[in-house]
C-alpha positions as a Markdown table, in Angstrom:
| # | Residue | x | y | z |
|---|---|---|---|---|
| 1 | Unk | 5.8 | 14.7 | 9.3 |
| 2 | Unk | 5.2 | 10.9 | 10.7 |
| 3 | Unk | 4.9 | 7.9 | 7.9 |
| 4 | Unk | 3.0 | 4.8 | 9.7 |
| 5 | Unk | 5.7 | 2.5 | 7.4 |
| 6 | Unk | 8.2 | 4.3 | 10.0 |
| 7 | Unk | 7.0 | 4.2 | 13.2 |
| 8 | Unk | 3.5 | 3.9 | 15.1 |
| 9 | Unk | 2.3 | 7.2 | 14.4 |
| 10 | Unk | 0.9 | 9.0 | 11.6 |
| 11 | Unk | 0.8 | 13.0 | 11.6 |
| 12 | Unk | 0.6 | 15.8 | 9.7 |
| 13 | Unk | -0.2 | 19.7 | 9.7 |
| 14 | Unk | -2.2 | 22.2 | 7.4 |
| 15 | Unk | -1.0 | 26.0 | 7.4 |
| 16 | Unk | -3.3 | 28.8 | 5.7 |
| 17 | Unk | -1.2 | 30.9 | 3.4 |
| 18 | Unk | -0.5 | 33.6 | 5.6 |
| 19 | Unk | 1.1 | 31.0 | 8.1 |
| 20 | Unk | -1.4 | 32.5 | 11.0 |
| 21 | Unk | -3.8 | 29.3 | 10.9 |
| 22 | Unk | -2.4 | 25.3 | 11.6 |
| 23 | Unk | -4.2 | 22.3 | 11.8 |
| 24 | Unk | -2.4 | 19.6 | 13.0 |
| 25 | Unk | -3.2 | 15.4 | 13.0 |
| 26 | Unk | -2.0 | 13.1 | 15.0 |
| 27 | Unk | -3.0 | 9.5 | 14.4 |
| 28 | Unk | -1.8 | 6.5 | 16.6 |
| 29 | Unk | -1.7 | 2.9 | 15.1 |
| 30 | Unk | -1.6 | 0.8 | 18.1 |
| 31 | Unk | -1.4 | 1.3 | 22.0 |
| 32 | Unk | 1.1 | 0.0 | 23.9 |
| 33 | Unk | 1.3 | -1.5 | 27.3 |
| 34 | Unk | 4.6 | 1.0 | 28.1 |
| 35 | Unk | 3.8 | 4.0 | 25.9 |
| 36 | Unk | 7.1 | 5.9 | 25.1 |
| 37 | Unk | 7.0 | 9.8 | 25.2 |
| 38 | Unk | 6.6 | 11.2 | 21.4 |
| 39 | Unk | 7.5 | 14.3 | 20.1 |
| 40 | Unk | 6.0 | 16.3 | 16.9 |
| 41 | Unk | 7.5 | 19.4 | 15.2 |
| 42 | Unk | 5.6 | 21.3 | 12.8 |
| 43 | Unk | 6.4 | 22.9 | 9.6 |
| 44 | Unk | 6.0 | 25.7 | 7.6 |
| 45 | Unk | 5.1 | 28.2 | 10.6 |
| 46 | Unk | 6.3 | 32.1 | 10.8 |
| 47 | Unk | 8.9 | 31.6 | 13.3 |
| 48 | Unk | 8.3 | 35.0 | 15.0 |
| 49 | Unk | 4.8 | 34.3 | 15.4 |
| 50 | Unk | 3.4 | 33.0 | 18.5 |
| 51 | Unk | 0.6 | 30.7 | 18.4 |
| 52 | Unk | -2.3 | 29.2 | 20.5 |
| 53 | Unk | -3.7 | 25.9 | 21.2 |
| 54 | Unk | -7.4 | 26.7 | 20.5 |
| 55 | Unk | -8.4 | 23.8 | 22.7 |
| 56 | Unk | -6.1 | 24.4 | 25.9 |
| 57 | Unk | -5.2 | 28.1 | 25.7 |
| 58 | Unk | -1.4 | 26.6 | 25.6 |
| 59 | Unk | 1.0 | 29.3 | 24.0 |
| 60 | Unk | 3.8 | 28.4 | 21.9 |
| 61 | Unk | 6.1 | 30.0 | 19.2 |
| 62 | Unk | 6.9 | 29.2 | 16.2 |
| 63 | Unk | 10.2 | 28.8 | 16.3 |
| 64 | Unk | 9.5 | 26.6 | 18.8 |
| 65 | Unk | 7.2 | 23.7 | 17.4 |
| 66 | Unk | 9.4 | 23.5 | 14.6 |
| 67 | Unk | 12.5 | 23.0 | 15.9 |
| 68 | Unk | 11.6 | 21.5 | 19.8 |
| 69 | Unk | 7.9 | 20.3 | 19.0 |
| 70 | Unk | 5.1 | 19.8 | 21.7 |
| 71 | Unk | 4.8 | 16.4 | 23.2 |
| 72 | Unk | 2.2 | 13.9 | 22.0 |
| 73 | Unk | -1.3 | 13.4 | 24.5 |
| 74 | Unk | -0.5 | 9.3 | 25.4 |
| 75 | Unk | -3.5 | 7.8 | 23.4 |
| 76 | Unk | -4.6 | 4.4 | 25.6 |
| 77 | Unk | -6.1 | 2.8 | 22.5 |
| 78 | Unk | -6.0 | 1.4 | 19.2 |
| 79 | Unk | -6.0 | 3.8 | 16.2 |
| 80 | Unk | -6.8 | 7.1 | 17.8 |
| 81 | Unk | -6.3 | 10.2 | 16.9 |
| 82 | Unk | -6.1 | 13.9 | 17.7 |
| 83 | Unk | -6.5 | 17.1 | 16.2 |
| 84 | Unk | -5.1 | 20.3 | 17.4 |
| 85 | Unk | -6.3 | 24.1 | 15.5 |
| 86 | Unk | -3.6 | 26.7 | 16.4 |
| 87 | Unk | -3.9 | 30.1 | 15.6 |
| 88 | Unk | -1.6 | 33.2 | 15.5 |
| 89 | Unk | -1.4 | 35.6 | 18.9 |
């Protein structure tokens, strides 16, 4: 989804065959004084599921994260990264 030889960032997702299990990774190269806002859109989700951010209850469709994304968490330090598990409503 992100190639470090592109930008800063690094980040890809992992969905279970029946599309109602994603693990996405986010990985950040190096911080920046100013950090800019980053977006990342996900692929291969059912885009008439609804799914939820295991780790903050957040709700979004499917539809949604692929074509709008969800905005990166600002990551303050060097090569840091994040991991997000989203599951199927």
């Amino acid at each position: 989804m992100k190639s470090p030889f592109n930008s800063n960032q690094a980040a890809w997702n992992f969905v279970s065959k029946d599309k109602k299990e994603v693990l996405v990774m986010n990985f950040n190269i190096m911080s920046q004084a100013q950090p800019i806002f980053t977006k990342t859109k996900l692929y291969g989700l059912d885009p008439d599921l609804d799914y939820c951010d295991e780790s903050t209850g957040q709700i979004y469709g499917g539809d949604e994260l692929m074509e709008a994304g969800y905005y990166d968490s600002v990551m303050k330090r060097d090569f840091t990264s994040e991991v997000k598990y989203l599951i199927a409503l």
